[in-house]
VOGU-3710 file (C-alpha; in Angstrom, 3 decimals, decimal comma):
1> xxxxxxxxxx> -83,986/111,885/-5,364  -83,404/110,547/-1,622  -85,995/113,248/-0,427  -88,505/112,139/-3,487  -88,291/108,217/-2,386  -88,681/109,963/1,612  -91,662/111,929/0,367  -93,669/108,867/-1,280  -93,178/106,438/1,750  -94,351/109,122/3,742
11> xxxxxxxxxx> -97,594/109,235/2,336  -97,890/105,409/2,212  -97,075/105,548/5,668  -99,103/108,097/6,668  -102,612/106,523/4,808  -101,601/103,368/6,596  -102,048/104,643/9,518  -105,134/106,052/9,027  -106,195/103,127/8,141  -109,307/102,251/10,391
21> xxxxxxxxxx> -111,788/99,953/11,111  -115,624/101,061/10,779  -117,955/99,377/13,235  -121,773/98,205/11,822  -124,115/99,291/13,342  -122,429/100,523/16,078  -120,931/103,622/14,458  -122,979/103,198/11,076  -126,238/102,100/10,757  -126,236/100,523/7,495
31> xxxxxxxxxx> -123,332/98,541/5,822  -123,870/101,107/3,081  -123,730/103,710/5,207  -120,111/101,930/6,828  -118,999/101,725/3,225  -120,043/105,222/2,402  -117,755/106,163/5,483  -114,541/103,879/4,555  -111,765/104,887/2,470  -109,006/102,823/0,594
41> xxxxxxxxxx> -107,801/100,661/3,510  -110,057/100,304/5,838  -112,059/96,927/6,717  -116,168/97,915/7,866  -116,642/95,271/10,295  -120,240/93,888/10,691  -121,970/92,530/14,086  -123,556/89,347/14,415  -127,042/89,564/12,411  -129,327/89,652/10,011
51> xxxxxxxxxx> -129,939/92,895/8,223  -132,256/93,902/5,816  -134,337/96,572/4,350  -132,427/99,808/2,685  -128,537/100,649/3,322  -128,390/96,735/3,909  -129,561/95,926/-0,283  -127,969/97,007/-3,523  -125,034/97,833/-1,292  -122,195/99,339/-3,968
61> xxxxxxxxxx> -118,586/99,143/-3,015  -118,347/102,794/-4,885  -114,857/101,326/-6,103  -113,083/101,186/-3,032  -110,369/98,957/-2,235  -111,698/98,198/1,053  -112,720/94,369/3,351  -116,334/94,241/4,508  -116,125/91,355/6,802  -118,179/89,911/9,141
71> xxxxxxxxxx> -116,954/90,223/12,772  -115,836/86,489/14,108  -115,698/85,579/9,884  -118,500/82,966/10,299  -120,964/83,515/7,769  -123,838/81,524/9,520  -123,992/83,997/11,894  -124,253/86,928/9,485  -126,411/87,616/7,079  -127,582/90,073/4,489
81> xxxxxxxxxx> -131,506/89,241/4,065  -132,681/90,655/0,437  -136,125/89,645/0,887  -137,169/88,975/-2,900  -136,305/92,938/-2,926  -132,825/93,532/-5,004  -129,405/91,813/-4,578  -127,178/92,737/-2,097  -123,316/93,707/-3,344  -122,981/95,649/-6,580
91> xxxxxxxxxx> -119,287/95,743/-7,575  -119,281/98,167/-10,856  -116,366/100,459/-10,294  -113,375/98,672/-11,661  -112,588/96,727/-7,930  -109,843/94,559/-7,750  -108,809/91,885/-5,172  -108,206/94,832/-2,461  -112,072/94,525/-2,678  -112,898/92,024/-0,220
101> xxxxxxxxxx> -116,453/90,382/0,818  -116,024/88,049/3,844  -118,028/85,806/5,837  -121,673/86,502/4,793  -124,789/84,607/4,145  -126,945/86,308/1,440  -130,227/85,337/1,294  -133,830/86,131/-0,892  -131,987/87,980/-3,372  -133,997/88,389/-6,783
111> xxxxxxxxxx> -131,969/90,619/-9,657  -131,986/89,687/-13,048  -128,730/89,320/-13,580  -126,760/88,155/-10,399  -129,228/87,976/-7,726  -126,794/88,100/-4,823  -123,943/89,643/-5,820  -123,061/91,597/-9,692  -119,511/92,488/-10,362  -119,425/94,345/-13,622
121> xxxxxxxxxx> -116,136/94,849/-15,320  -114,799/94,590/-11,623  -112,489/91,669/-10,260  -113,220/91,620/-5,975  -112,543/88,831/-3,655  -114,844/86,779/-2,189  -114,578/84,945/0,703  -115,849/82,180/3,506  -119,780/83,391/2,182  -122,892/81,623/1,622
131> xxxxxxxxxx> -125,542/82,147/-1,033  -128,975/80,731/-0,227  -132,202/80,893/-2,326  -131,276/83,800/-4,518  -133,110/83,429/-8,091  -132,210/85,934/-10,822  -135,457/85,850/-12,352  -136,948/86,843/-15,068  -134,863/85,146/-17,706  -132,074/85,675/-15,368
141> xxxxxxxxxx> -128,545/85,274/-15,568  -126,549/84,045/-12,276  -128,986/83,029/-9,214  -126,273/83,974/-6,917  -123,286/86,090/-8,607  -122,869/87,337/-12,401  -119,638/88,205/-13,652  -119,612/89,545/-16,698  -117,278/92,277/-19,071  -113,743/91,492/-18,084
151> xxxxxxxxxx> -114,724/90,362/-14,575  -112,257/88,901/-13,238  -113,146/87,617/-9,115  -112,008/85,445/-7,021  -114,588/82,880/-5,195  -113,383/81,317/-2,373  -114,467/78,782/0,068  -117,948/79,424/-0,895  -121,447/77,179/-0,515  -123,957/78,222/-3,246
161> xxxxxxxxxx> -127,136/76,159/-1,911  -130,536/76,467/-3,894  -129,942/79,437/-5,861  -131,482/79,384/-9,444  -131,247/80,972/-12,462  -133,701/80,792/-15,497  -131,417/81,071/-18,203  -127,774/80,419/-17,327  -125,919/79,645/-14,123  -127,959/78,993/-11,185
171> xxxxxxxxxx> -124,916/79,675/-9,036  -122,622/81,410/-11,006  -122,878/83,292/-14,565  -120,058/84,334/-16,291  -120,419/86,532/-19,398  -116,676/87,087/-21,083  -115,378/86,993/-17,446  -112,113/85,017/-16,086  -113,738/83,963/-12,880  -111,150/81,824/-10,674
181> xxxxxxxxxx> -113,556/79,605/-8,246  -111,598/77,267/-5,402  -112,918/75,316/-2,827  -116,643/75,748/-3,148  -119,664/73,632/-2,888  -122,716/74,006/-5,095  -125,624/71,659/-4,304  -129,442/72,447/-5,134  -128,807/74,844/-7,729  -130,692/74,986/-10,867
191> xxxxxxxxxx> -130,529/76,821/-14,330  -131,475/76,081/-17,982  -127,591/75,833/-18,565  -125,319/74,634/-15,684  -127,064/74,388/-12,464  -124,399/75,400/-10,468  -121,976/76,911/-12,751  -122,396/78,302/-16,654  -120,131/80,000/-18,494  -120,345/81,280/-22,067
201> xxxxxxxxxx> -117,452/83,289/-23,430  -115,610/82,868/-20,443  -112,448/81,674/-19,419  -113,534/79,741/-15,926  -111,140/78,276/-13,962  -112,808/75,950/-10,920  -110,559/74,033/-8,838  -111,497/71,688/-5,565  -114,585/72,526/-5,868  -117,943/70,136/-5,228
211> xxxxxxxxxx> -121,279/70,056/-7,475  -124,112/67,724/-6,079  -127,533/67,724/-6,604  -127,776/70,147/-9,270  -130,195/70,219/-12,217  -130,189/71,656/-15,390  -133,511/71,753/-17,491  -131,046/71,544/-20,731  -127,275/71,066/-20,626  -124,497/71,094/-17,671
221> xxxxxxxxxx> -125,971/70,634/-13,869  -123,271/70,877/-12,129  -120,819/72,953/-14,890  -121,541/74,242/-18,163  -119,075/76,079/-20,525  -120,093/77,410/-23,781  -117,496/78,750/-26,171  -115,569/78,748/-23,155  -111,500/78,162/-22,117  -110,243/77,911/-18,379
231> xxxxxxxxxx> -109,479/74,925/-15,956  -111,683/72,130/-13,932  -109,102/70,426/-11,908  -109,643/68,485/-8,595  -113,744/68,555/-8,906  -116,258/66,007/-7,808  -119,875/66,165/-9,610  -122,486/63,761/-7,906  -125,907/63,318/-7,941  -126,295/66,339/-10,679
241> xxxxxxxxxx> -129,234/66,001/-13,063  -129,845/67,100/-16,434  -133,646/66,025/-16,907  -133,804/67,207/-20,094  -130,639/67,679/-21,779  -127,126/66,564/-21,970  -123,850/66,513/-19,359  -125,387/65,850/-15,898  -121,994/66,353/-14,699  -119,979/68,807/-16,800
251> xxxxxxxxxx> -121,527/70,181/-20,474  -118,433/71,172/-22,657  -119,945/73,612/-25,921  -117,496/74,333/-28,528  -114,911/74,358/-25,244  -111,843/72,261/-24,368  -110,586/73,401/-21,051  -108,748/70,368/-19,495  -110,230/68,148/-17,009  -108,365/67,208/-14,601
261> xxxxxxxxxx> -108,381/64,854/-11,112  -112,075/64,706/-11,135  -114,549/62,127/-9,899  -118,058/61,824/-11,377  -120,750/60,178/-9,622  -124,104/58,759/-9,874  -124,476/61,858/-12,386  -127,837/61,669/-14,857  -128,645/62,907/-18,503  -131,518/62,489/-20,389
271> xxxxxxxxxx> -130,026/62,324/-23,452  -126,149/62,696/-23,892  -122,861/61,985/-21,503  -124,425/61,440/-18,012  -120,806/61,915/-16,337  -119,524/64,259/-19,196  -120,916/65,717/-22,197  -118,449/67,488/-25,114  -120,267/68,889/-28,341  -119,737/70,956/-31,164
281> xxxxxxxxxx> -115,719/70,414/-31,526  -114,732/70,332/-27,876  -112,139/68,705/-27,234  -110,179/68,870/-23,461  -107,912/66,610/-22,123  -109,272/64,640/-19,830  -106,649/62,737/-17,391  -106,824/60,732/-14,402  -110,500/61,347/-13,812  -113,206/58,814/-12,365
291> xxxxxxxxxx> -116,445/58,088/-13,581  -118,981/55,710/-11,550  -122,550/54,832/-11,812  -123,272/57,681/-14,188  -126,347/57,202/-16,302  -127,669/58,679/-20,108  -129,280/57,961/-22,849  -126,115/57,147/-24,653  -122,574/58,374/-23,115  -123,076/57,043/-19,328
301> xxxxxxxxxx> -119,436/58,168/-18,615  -118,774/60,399/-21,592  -120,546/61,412/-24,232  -118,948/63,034/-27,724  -121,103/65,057/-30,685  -120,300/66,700/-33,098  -116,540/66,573/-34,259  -115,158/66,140/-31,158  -111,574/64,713/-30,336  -110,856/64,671/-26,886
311> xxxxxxxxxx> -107,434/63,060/-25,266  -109,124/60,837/-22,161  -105,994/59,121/-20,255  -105,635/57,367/-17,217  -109,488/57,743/-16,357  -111,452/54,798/-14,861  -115,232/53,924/-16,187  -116,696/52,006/-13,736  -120,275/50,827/-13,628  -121,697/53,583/-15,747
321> xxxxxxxxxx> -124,690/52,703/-17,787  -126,636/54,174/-21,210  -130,086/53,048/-22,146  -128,948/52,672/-26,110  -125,391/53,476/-26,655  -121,771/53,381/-24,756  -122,419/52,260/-21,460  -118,770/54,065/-20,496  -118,073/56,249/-23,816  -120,027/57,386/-26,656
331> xxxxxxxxxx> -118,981/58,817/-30,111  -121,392/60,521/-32,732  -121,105/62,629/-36,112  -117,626/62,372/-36,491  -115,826/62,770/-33,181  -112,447/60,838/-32,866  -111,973/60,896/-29,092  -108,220/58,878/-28,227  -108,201/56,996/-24,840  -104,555/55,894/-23,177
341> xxxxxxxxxx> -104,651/53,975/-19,492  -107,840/53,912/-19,110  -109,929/50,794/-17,320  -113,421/50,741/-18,322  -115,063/47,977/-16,050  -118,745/46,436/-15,537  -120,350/49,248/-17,621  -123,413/48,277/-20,056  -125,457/49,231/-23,058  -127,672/48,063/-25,341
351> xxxxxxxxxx> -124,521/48,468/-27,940  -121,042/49,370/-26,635  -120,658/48,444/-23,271  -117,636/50,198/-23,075  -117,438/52,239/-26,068  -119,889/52,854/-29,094  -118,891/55,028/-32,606  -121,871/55,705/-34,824  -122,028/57,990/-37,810  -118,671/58,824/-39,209
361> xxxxxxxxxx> -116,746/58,675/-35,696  -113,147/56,939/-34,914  -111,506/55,788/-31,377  -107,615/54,804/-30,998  -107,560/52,924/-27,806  -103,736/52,458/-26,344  -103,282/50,146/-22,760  -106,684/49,896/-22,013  -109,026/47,496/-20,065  -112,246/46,836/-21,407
371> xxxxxxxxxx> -113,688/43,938/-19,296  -117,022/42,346/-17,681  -119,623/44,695/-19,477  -122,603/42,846/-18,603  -124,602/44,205/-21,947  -123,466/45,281/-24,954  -120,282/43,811/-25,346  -116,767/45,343/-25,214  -117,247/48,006/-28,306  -119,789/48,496/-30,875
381> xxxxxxxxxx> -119,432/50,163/-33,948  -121,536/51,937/-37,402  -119,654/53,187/-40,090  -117,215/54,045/-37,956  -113,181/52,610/-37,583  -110,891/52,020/-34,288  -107,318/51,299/-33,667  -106,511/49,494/-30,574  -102,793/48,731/-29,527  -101,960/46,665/-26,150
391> xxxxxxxxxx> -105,460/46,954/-24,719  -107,142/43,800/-22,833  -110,840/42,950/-24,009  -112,229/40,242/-21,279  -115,483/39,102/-19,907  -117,844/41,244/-21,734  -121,047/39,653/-22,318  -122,066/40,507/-26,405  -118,220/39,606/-26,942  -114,906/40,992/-26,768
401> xxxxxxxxxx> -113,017/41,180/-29,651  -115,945/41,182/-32,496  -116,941/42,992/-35,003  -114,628/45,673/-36,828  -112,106/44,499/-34,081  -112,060/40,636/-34,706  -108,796/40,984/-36,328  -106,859/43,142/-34,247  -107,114/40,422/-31,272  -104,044/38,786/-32,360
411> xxxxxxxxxx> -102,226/41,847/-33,674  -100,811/44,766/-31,840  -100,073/43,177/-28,827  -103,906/42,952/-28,046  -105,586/39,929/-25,881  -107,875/38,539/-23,874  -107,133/37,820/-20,256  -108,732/38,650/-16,706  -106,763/41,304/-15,517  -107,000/40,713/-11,504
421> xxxxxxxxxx> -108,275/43,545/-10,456  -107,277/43,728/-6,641  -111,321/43,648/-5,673  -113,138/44,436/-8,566  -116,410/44,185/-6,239  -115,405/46,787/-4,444  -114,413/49,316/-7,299  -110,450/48,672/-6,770  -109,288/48,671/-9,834  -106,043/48,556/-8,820
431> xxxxxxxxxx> -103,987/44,870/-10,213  -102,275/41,901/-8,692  -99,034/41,502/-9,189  -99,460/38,495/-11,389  -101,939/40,569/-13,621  -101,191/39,522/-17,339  -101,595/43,805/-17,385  -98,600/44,765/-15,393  -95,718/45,669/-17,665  -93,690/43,507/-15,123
441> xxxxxxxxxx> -95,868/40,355/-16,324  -96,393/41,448/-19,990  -92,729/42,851/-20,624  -94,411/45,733/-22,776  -96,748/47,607/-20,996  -98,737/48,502/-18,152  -101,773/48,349/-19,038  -105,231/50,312/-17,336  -105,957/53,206/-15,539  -103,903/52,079/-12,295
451> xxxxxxxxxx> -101,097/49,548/-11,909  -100,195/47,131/-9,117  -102,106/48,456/-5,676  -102,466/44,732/-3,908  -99,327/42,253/-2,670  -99,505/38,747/-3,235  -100,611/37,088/-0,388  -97,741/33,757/-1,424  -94,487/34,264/-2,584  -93,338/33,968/-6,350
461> xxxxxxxxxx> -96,832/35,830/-6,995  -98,923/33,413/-6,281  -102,745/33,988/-4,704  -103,645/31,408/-2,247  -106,689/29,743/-3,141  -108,209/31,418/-5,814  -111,975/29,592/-6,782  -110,782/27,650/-10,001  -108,577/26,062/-12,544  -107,949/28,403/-15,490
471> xxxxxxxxxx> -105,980/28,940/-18,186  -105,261/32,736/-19,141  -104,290/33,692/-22,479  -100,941/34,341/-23,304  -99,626/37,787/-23,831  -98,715/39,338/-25,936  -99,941/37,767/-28,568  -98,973/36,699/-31,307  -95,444/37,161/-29,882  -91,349/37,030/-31,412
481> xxxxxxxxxx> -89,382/36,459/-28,439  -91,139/35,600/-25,345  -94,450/34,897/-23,986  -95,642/35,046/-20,897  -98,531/32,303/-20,028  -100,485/33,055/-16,715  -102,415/29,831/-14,949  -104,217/29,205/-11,360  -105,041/26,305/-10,300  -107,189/26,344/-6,546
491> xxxxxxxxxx> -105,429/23,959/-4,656  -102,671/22,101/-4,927  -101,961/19,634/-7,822  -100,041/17,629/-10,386  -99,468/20,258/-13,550  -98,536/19,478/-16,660  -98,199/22,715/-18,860  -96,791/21,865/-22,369  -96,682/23,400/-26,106  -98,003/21,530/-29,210
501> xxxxxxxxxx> -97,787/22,066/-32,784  -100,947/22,362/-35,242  -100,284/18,689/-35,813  -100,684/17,513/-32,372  -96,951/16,706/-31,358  -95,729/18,547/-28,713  -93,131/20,759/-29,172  -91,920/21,796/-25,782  -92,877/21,140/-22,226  -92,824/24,209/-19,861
511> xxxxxxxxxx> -94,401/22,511/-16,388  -94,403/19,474/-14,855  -95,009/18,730/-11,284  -96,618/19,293/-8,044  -98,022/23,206/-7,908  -99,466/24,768/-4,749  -102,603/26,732/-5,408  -103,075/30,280/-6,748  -101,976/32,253/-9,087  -98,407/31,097/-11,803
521> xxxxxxxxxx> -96,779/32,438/-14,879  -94,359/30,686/-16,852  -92,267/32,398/-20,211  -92,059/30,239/-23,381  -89,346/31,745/-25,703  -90,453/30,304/-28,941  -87,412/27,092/-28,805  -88,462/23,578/-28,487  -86,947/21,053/-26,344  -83,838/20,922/-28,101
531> xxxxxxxxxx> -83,660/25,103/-27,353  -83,930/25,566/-31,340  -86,079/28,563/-32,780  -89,615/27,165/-33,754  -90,996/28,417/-36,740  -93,569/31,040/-37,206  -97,568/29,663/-36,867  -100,049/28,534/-35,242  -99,015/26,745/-31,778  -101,310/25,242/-28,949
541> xxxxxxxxxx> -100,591/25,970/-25,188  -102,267/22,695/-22,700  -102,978/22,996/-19,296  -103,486/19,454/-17,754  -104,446/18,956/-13,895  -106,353/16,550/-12,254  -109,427/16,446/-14,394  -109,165/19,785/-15,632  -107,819/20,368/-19,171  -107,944/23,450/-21,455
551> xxxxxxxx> -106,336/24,820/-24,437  -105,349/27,992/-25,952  -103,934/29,246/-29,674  -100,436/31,163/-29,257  -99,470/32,943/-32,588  -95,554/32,729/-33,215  -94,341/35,452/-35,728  -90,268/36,115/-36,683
//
């Protein structure tokens, strides 16, 4: 047994050290021919150049579990030149991750499927490379790589730049592969289906990665998945264009791989979910992701068709816009998407601001802000039914709580307040301290995609000198055992805050006195003066100061 273990390490120690290094082109001509030359083990280490013509195209790794690397590892300053005459790596043999590409520009590749690199049924790495102006054309599949029949690579640390595809994936195909993609940037690419990325029967998982300025002629600039599983986690999709299609971001297709950490930006669609589009029962979770100044037909931020019921939570809608329907979200044929912590701020339609259901569809919203839509009002609804618990509706022009939804203002613990964003201008959507959304002010919730991210600049959580005299409404409400009532006032003043009955008498007085300005909150606990339980109905709160007076209804249920 002892001399059986002696014999095997042995050999592993004796290929080790044979092991060498194969120079290109100074002891091989051709990184084929340095290839041809290697054996399990060894790296074939290319000079600083461009190379071309044959030996330096539809280069096979013959199976080998060897690195081809470019000397230095800076792909800029090597390149494989295809010259609209092949591809240039063909990995076909069954490699696995001791298969290394590193540090290589490929350029002017033309295959039809993968026109820079094909790994069939083969699972290399590949490293630190850059694909440039490959197009897998005719009808082609994967301008730069294809990965298809149990493929399995890994992609790292890649830039695809203006590769294109004429069917699917201008950067990257993958055809009932597991591709795992980190760190790499796709911009320029185009395809049919998912300008930089498509994958259809795939499992794809693509973390850290960047898509901007992709377009898509159909579905999915920047990603596209079609009866697809996998992973998009810490991705930012910007300036990606569908022109005439749906997702300009990310196009889920009968695929619900989770979503997660990922900003979209300024991302188009002609018709459906400029940000996002999910169809034909997808349903991910999507969690703390960020969607700003996306743009669609309906579905700026998201769009949902087709029986889908995604899980969005602690995302952040801001600014997003749709020409008819769901400036931030957008529900169609019977999708019943359920959003939790999310803050969906200035975006606009024509109907739904924030979110629109037409056709058989359903929303549950749960802590949410829904606030200053400038069109289109908070949520807009057609034969269609929502839920909303604990969710602030406030500023959006076309209403708030109307509607399907008129009645659930006052039930649930739902309301109407500003919820002081820290500088809303800006896109923090971060909250005060004093915000009537902070589970500290509320006492049952937090309530939006982020909580307190500002200090007060006063003690007591006050804001010094905030532009006017309001009156916020009280929350929750209606209420059992306490109430929390929010006022500012924007300099200092005589206040007189007091509760009346339906009859006019008042009933308990809660503030009286010289304030300083900003930003107060004051708890009535449903007793009157006398500290006796009031009885349930309809009470009045009155703010009186200096020639300011308002009024608001406070619902008392036992």
């Amino acid at each position: 047994m002892k001399y059986a273990v002696f014999t095997i390490l042995l050999l592993i120690a004796t290929q080790l050290s044979f092991a060498t290094t194969i120079h290109v082109p100074s002891e091989q001509p051709t990184i084929e021919a340095g290839i041809n030359a290697a054996v399990d083990g060894d790296t074939v280490l290319v000079a600083v150049g461009t190379y071309v013509g044959e030996g330096n195209r539809d280069i096979d790794f013959l199976g080998k579990a060897i690195i081809v690397r470019s000397e230095g590892g800076n792909p800029e300053t090597c390149s494989v030149d295809c010259d609209r005459n092949g591809r240039a790596f063909y990995f076909g043999t069954g490699e696995d991750s001791n298969s290394a590409l590193e540090g290589f520009t490929i350029v002017n590749g033309d295959a039809k499927y993968g026109a820079a690199v094909f790994c069939d049924e083969s699972s290399p790495r590949i490293v630190n490379c850059v694909f440039r102006n490959n197009y897998a054309y005719p009808y082609g599949y994967g301008g730069a790589i294809n990965c298809s029949y149990l493929a399995a690579p890994t992609i790292i640390r890649c830039v695809f730049s203006n590769n294109k595809a004429q069917t699917k994936g201008g950067g990257i195909y993958a055809f009932h592969a597991s591709p795992t993609i980190r760190n790499c940037v796709f911009t320029g690419n185009y395809a049919e289906n998912g300008g930089g990325i498509c994958g259809f029967n795939a499992d794809v998982i693509a973390d850290s990665c960047t898509f901007s300025s992709n377009t898509a002629s159909r579905g999915g600039a920047g990603l596209c998945l079609i009866n697809s599983s996998g992973e998009i986690k810490n991705c930012r999709f910007s300036d990606n264009y569908a022109y005439g299609g749906d997702g300009g971001g990310l196009w889920l297709d009968s695929s619900s791989p989770p979503v997660i950490d990922c900003e979209f930006v300024d991302n188009r669609a002609a018709d459906w979910g400029g940000g996002t589009c999910c169809q034909e029962e997808s349903s991910p979770e999507i969690s703390n992701c960020l969607y700003v100044g996306n743009t669609a037909e309906s579905g700026g931020g998201i769009g949902l068709v087709q029986n889908c019921n995604p899980n969005i939570s602690g995302c952040a809608f801001f600014r997003n816009a749709a020409d008819t329907c769901g400036g931030a979200v957008y529900c169609l044929l019977g999708s019943a998407p359920k959003l939790t912590s999310c803050s969906l701020v200035e975006n606009q339609a024509v109907r739904g601001g924030g979110i629109s259901c037409i056709s058989s569809s359903e929303v549950e919203v749960y802590q949410t802000i829904i606030a200053f839509s400038p069109r289109g009002g908070a949520m807009s609804f057609n034969i269609s039914f929502a839920l909303l618990w604990c969710c602030d509706l406030y500023g959006n022009v076309g209403g708030d709580w109307t509607g399907v939804i008129a009645d659930q203002e006052v039930a649930h613990y739902n309301f109407s307040a500003d919820p002081l964003f820290c500088d809303r201008s800006a896109g923090n959507l971060f909250l005060h301290p004093t915000s009537p959304c902070a589970s500290s002010v509320n006492y049952v919730a937090d309530i939006g995609a982020y909580g307190i991210g500002c200090e007060s600049s006063a003690a007591n959580g006050e804001i010094a000198s905030p532009p006017h005299f309001s009156l916020l409404q009280n929350f929750p409400n209606p209420f059992n055992l306490s109430t929390c009532i929010v006022y500012e006032i924007p300099r200092p003043a005589n206040v007189e805050l007091a509760i009346y009955n339906i009859t006019g008498r008042q009933v308990v007085g809660l503030v009286s006195g010289i304030k300083a300005s900003g930003l107060h909150r004051v708890f009535w606990d449903g007793k009157n003066e006398t500290g006796h339980p009031c009885a349930s109905g309809v009470y009045f709160c009155k703010l009186l100061s200096c020639s300011y007076t308002t009024v608001r209804k406070i619902l008392l249920l036992k």
